[in-house]
C-alpha positions as CSV (number, residue, x, y, z in Angstrom):
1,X,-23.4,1.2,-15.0
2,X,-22.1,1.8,-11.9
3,X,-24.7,3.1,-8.9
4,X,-24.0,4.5,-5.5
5,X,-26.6,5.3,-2.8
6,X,-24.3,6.2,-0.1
7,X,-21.1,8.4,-0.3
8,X,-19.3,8.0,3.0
9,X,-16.9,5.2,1.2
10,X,-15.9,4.6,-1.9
11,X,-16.7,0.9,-2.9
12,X,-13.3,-1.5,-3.6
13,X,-14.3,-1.8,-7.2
14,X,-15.2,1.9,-7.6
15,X,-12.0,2.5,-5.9
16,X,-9.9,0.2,-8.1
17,X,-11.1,1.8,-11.1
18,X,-10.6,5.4,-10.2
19,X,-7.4,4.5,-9.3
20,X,-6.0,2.2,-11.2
21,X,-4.8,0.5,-7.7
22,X,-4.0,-2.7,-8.6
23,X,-1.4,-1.5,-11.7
24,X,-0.6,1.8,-9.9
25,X,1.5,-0.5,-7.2
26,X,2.9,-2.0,-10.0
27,X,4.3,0.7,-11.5
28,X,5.5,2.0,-8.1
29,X,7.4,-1.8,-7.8
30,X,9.0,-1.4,-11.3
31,X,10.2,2.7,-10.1
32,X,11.7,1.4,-6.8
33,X,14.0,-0.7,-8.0
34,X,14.8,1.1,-10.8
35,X,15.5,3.6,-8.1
36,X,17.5,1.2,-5.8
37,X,19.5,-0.1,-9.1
38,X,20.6,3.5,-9.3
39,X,21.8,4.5,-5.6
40,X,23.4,1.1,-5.9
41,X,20.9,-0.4,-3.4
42,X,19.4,-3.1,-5.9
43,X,21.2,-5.7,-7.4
44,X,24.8,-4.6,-9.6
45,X,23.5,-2.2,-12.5
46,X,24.1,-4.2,-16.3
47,X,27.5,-2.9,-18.0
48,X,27.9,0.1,-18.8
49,X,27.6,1.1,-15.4
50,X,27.6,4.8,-16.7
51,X,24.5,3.7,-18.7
52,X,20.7,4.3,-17.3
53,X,19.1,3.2,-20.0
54,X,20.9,-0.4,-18.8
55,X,18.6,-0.4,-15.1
56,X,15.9,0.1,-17.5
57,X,16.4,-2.1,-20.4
58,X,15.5,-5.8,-18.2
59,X,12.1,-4.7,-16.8
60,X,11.3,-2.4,-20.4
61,X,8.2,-5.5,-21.0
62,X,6.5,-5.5,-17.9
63,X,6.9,-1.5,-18.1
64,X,5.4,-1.3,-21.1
65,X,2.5,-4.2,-20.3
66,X,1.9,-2.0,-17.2
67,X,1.5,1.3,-19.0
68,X,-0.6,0.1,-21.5
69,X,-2.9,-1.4,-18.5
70,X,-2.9,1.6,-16.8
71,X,-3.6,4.1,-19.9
72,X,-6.3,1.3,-21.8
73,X,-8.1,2.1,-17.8
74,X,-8.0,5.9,-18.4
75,X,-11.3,5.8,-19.9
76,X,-12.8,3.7,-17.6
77,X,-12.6,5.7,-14.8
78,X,-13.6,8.9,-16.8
79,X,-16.8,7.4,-17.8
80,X,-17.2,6.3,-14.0
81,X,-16.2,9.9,-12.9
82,X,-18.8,11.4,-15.0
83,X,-21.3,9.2,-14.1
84,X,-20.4,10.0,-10.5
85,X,-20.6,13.9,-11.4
86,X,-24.2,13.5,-11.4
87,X,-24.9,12.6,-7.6
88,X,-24.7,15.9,-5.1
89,X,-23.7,13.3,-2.6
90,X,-20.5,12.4,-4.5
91,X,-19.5,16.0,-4.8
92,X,-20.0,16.6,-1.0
93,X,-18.3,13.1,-0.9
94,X,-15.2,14.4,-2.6
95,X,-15.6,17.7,-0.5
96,X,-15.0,16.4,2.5
């Protein structure tokens, strides 16, 4: 399992599971340029222009690949936070 001795950083791999970091930016990628499409900064929005689901409908794979990532990581990082829950140091860690 997963073992800290010192609290005043969070180990990169620690980090990344807490966080999700790596997918997290992902799914901040796929949101701003769905977000551009829409204020018309991206590239043209798909006919109907009217239609949002249209911005959507290209990226709707590597949305879906990136949730599941994300949520199948969920449990991960519970476990880890629960082990974590057991070292005063990490709660005067989180604290701070």
């Amino acid at each position: 399992m997963y073992v800290m001795f010192k609290f005043d950083t969070l180990d990169i791999k620690v980090f990344e599971i807490m966080f999700h970091y790596n997918v997290s930016f992902q799914l901040v990628a796929i949101s701003e340029c769905h977000l551009n499409q829409l204020e018309g900064k991206g590239s043209p929005m798909p006919e109907p222009q009217d239609s949002v689901g249209a911005v959507y409908q290209p990226r709707l794979d590597i949305m879906c690949e990136a949730y599941q990532t994300y949520c199948s990581g969920v449990r991960t990082a519970l476990n880890l936070l629960q082990h974590l829950h057991e070292y005063p140091d990490f709660h005067q860690f989180v604290k701070v």
